[in-house]
ZALUM-845203 format. One record per residue: x, y, z of N, C-alpha, C, O in turn. Coordinates in steps of 0.1 Angstrom, whole numbers, plus 5000, padded with zeros to 4 digits. Atoms other than C-alpha are relative to their C-alpha. Example, Ala and Ser with C-alpha at 12.3 -4.5 7.8 and 13.67 -1.06 7.14 Angstrom:
2
500949885000512349555078500950125000501950125007;499149895000513749895071499250115008499750225009;
This chain:
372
499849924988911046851620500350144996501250184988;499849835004910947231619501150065009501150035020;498849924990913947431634500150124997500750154986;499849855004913647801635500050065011499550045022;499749884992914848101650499150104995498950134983;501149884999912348381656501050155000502050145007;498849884999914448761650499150114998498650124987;500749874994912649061662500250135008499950155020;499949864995913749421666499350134998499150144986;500549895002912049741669499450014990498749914990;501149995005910049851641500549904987499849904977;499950055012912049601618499149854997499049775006;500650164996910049281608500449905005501549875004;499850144993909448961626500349914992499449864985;499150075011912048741606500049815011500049795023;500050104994912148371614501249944984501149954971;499250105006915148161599500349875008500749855020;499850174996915147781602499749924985499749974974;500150105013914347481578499049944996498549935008;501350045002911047321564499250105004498150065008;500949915000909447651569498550034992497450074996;501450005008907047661540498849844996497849834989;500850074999905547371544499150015011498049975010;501149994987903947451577499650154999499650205010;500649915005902647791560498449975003497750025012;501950035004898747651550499849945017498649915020;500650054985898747521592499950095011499450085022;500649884989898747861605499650164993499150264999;500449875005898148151580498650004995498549904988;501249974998894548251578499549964983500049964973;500250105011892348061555498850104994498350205001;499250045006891448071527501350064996501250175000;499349925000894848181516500450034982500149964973;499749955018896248371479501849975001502750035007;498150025003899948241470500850074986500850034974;500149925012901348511450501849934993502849925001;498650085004904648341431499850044984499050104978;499649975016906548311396499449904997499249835006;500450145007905048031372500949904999500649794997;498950145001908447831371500449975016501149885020;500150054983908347831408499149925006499649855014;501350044996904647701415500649854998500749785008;500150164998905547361406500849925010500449825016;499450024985908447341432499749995011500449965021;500949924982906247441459498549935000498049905011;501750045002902547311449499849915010498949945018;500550094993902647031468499750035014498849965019;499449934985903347201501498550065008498350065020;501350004997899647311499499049974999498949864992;500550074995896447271510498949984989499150004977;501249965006892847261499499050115006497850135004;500149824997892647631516500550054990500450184991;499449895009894247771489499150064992498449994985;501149915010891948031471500149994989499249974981;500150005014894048061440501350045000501750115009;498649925002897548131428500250144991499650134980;499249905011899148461410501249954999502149965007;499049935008901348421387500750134994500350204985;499649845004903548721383500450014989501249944984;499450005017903948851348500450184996501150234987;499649854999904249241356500550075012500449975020;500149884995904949491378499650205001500050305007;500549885004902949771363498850035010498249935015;500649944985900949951390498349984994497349934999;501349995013898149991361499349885000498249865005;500250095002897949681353499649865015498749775014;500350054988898249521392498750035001497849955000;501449944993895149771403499149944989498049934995;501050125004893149551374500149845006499249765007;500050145001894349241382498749955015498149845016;499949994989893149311418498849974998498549885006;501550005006889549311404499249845001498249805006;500150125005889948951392500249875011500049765008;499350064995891248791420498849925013497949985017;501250084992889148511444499950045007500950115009;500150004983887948571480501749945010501949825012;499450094990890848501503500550065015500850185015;499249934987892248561542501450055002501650135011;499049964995895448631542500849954981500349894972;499650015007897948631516501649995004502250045014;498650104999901548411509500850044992500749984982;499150025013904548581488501149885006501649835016;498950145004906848301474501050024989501049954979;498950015012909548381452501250145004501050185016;499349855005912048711447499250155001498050185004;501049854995911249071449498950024993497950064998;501250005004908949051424498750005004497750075002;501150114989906748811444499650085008498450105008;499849934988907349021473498750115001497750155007;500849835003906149321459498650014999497850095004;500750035011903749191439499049985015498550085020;500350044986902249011475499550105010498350105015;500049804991902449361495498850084992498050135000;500349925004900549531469498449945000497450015003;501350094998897649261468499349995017498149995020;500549994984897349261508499850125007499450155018;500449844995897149621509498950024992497950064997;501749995005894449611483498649965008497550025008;501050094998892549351500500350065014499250095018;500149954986893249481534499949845008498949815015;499950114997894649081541501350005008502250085006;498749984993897348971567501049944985500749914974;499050065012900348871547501949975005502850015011;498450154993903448601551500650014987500149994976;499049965011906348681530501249855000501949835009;498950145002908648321516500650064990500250054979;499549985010910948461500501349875000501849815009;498950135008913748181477501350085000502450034997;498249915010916648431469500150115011499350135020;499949914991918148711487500650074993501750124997;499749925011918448911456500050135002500750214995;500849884997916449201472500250025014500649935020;500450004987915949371507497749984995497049965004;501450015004911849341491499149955010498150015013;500850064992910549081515500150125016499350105025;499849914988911549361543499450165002499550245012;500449855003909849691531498950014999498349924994;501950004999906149801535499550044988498450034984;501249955009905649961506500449944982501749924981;499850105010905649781468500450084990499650164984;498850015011908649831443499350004986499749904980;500850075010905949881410500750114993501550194997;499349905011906650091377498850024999497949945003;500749945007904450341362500150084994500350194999;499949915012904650501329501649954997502150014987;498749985008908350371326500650065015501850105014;499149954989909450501361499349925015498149895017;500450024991909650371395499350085008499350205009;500949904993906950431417499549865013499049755011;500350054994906550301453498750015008498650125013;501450024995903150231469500049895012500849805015;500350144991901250041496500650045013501450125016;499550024984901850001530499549835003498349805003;500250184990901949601545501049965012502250005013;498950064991903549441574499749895001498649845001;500450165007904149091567499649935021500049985032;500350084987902948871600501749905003502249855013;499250064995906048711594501049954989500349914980;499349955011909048691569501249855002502149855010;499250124998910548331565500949914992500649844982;498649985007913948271556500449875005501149835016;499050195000914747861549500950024995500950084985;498850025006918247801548499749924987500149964976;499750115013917647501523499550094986500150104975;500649945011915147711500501250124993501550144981;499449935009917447961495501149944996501249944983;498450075006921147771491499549924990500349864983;500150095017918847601460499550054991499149994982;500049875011918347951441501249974995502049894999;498749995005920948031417500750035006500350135012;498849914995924248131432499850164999499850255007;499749824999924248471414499250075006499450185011;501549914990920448561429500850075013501250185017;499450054986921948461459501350175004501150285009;498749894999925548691459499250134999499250215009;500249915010923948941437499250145012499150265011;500749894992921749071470501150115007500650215012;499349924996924949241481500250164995500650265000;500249895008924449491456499150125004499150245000;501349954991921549611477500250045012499250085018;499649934991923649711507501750104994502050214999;499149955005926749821490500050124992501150184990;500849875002924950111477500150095008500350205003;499749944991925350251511501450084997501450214997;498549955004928850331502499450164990499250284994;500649875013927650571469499150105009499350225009;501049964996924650631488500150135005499550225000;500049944990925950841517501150144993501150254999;499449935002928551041494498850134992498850264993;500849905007925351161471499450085011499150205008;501049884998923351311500500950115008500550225010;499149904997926151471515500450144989500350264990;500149895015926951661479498750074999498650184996;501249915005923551741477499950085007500050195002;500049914992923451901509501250134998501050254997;498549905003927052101504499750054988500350164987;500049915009925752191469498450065002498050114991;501349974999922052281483499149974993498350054989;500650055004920752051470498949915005498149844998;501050124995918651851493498750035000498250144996;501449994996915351801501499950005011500349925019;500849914987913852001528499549905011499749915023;500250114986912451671546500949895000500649795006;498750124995915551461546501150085001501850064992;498649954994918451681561501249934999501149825005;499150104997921751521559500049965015500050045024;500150074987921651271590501349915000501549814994;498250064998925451171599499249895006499649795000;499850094994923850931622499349904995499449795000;500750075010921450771595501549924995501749804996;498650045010924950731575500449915010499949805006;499450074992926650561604499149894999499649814992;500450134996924550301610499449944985499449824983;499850065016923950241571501249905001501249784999;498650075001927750171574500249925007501049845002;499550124991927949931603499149864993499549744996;500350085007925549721579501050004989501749904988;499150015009927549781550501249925009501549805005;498350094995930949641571499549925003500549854999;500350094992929149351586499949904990500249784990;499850145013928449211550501149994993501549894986;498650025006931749311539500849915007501949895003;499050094989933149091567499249924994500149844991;500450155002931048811554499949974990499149884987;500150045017931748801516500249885000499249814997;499950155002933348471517498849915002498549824994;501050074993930248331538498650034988497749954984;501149965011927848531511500449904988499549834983;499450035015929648401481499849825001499749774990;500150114994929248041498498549965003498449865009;501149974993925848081507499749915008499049815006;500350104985926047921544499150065001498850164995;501249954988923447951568500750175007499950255013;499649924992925848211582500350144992500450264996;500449935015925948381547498750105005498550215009;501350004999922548381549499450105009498750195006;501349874994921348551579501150165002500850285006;499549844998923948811579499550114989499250224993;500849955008922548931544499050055001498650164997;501450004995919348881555499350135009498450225009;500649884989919449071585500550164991499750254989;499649885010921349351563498350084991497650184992;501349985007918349341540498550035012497550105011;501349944988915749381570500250075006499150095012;499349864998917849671584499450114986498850214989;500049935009917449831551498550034991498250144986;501549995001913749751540499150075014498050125011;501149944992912149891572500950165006500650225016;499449894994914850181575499650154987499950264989;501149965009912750301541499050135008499150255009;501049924986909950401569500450055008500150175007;499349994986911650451600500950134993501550175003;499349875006913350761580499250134998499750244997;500949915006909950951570500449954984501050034976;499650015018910450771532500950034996501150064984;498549935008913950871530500849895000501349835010;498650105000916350631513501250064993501850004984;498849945006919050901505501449975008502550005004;498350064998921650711532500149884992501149814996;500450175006920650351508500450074984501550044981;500149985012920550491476500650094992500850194998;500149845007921350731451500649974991500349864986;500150025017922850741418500649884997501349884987;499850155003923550361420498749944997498749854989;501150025006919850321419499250064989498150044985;500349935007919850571396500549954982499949964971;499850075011921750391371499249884992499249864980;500950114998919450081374499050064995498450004985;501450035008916450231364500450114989499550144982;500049975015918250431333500549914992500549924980;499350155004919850091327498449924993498549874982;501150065004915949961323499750124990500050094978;500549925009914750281304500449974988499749954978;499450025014917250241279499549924993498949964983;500050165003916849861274498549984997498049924988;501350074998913249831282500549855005499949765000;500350134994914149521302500250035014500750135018;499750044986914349401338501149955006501549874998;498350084996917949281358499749945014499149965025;499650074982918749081386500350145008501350205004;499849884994918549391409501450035004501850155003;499049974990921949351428501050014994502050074997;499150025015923649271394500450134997501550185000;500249905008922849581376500350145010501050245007;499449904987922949791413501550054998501950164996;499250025001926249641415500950124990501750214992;499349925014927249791380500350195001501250274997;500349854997925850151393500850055005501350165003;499049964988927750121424501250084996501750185000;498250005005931050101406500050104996500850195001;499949885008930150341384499750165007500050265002;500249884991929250601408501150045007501750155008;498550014991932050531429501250114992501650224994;499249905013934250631401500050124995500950204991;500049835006932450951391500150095015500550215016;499249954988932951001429501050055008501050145017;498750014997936250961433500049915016500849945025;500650084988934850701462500549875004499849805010;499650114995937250411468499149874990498449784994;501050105011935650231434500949874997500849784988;499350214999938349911441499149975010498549875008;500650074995936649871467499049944999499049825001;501450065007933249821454500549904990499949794991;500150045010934549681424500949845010500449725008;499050134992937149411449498649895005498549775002;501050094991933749301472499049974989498449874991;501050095010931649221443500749884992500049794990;499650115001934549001426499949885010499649765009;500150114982934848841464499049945001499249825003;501350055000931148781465499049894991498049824993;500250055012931148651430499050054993498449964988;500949915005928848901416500250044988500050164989;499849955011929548941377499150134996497950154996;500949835003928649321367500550024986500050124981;500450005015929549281329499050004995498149945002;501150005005926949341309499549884989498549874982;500350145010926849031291499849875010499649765007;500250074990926548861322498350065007498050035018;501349944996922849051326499250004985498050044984;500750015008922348951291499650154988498750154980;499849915009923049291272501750014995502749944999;498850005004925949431252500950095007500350155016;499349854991928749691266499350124993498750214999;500749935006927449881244498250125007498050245008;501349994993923849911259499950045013499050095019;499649944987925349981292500650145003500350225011;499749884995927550251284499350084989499850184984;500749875005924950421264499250055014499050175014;500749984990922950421296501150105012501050215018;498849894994926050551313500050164994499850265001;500149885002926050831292499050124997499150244993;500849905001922850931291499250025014498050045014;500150014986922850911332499550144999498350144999;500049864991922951331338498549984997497749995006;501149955009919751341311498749935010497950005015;501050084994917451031327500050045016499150005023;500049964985918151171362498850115002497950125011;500949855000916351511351498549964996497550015002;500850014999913951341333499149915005498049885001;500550104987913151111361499550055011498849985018;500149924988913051381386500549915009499749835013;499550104990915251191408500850095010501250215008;498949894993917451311437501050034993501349994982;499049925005920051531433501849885008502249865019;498650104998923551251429501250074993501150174987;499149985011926651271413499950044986500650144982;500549985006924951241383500150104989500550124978;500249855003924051581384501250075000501250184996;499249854996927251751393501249974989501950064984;499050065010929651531369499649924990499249804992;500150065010929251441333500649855001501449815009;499650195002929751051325500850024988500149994978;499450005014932751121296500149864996499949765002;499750135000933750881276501249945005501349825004;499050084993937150821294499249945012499449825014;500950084987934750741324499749884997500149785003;500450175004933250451304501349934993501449814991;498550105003936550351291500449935010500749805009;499349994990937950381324499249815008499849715011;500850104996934750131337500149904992500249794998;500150115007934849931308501549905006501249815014;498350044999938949821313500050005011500949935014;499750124990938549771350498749905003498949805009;501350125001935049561348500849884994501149785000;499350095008936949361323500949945002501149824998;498350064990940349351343499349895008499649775007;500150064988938649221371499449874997499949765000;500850155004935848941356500749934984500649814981;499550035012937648911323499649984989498849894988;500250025011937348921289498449964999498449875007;500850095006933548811277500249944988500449974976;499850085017933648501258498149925001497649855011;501450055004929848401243499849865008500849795010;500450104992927948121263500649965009500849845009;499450004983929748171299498749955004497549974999;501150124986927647941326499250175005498050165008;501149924993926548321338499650054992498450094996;500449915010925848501307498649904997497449954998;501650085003923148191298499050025012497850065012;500750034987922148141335498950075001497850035003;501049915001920948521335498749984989497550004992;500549965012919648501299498749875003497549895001;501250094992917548181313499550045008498350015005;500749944994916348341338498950064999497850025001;500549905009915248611322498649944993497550014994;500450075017913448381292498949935009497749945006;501050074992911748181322499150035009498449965015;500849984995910148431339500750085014500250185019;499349974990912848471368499449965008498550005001;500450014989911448371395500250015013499450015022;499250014989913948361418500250205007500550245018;499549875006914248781408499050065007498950195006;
């Protein structure tokens, strides 16, 4: 028996949360259909479809380069199915905008706002770069599918509204130090309604950290407030973002690898907070609350590798051309990364080798992520 709630506002997408949702996918999405998913996910899910299926992707990149060949390769089909994490998501978006196909977004994890945003989350050259325009037909959110992701996927998506906080102090600075961009003015009332999402998930950490049903759609809806407020801005996510997403992708540059997004966010947040002077217990309080480990050995690198990335923040900003954040206006010394190291540490404690999250990530990782 199917039980779902249909959730539809204004320009945000048509979200449905209930249970046995992806099973009744292949009985109404336009045939034949393309299921874009991770490889350690497919076998979880295989059964669920039909003999409409055209063909699966396996996701193994997110290079923009690399997608626009794959796109080449890919069978005849109607409509297109993401299944997994932002990846999937993206990955999904970017193939239905090629193909000019409807497209039904299942996402597992609530790692990301991704299943909520039109346009696709890809790298090129080593930097983020977003593309695409899609609107999913319909964006469906099983309680069961997701409370049987990892936990940390799961929490980790808080990281992805909690940003708000950092977010709204960088475009304010920018503007007071004239720094903004000419088509995004500071918008006090953008900021405000950022923040009534931000409070709504901070009232529901326990319920996040738990991942109820009631967890669930408050994140959720957070996350689909925030993926379609992308567009609904003219492309401006300077009340969402800013040098917390900024850390994230010099966090990858450094490393050359990929993170649980909300994980690594998370880590930014704090750290921004701090070079803020922005109420950085706070951030650092609601991510213990949530159960969100932001150690760096809990994302599967060393401290080390984190606060080199910390300190070569001002530099990767410039050569990123990114907005104008904190960043820019305040060096990252090393009492800063002391300062971050010794309360990260305070709060999650000590890393001792082979912790349940330090592997969990590093499995993750090793298998493809899927959930990610």
């Amino acid at each position: 028996m199917v039980i779902a709630t249909p959730v539809s506002i204004g320009g945000q997408f048509a979200t449905v949360f209930g249970r046995e949702l992806i099973g009744q996918l292949p009985d109404f999405v336009h045939r034949p259909y393309l299921v874009v998913t991770m490889a350690d996910l497919w076998p979880r899910f295989e059964h669920l479809f039909d003999s409409h299926l055209a063909g699966v992707h396996r996701v193994t990149t997110l290079d923009a380069g690399e997608l626009e060949a794959a796109v080449e390769g890919l069978p005849s089909f109607g409509s297109v199915i993401g299944l997994g994490g932002g990846q999937a998501m993206d990955v999904a978006k970017f193939f239905a905008w090629r193909r000019g196909t409807p497209l039904f977004q299942a996402p597992t994890a609530m790692s990301t706002n991704a299943p909520f945003a039109h346009r696709s989350a890809l790298r090129s050259k080593g930097t983020a770069a977003t593309v695409g325009w899609a609107v999913p037909e319909g964006v469906y959110v099983d309680f069961d599918v997701i409370q049987a992701a990892p936990p940390l996927l799961n929490r980790s998506g808080i990281g992805d509204v909690l940003c708000y906080h950092t977010a709204a102090f960088d475009w304010k600075l920018a503007r007071d130090m004239g720094r903004e961009d000419r088509r995004w003015p500071y918008d006090e009332r953008r900021v405000a309604e950022a923040s009534e999402h931000l409070d709504a998930v901070v009232a529901e950490l326990d319920e996040i950290r738990d991942v109820s049903d009631r967890g669930i759609r408050t994140l959720m809806l957070a996350h689909r407030w925030g993926g379609a407020a992308f567009h609904d801005a003219g492309w401006n996510t300077r009340h969402m973002d800013g040098v917390d997403h900024c850390f994230l992708y010099a966090l990858e540059h450094h490393t050359g690898r990929h993170f649980i997004h909300g994980q690594a966010v998370g880590l930014g947040t704090y750290l921004g907070a701090v070079l803020q002077d922005n109420d950085p217990e706070m951030v650092l309080t609601a991510l213990d609350r949530a159960g969100v480990d932001i150690r760096p050995e809990s994302m599967g690198i060393d401290w080390e590798e984190a606060a080199t990335a910390m300190r070569r923040l001002a530099w990767y900003v410039r050569h990123a051309d990114l907005e104008y954040t904190i960043a820019d206006a305040r060096p990252v010394t090393e009492e800063i990364v002391e300062h971050v190291r010794d309360r990260v540490y305070a709060t999650f404690g000590e890393w001792t080798a082979g912790t349940p999250t330090g592997a969990q990530a590093e499995s993750l990782r090793a298998r493809g992520g899927g959930y990610i």
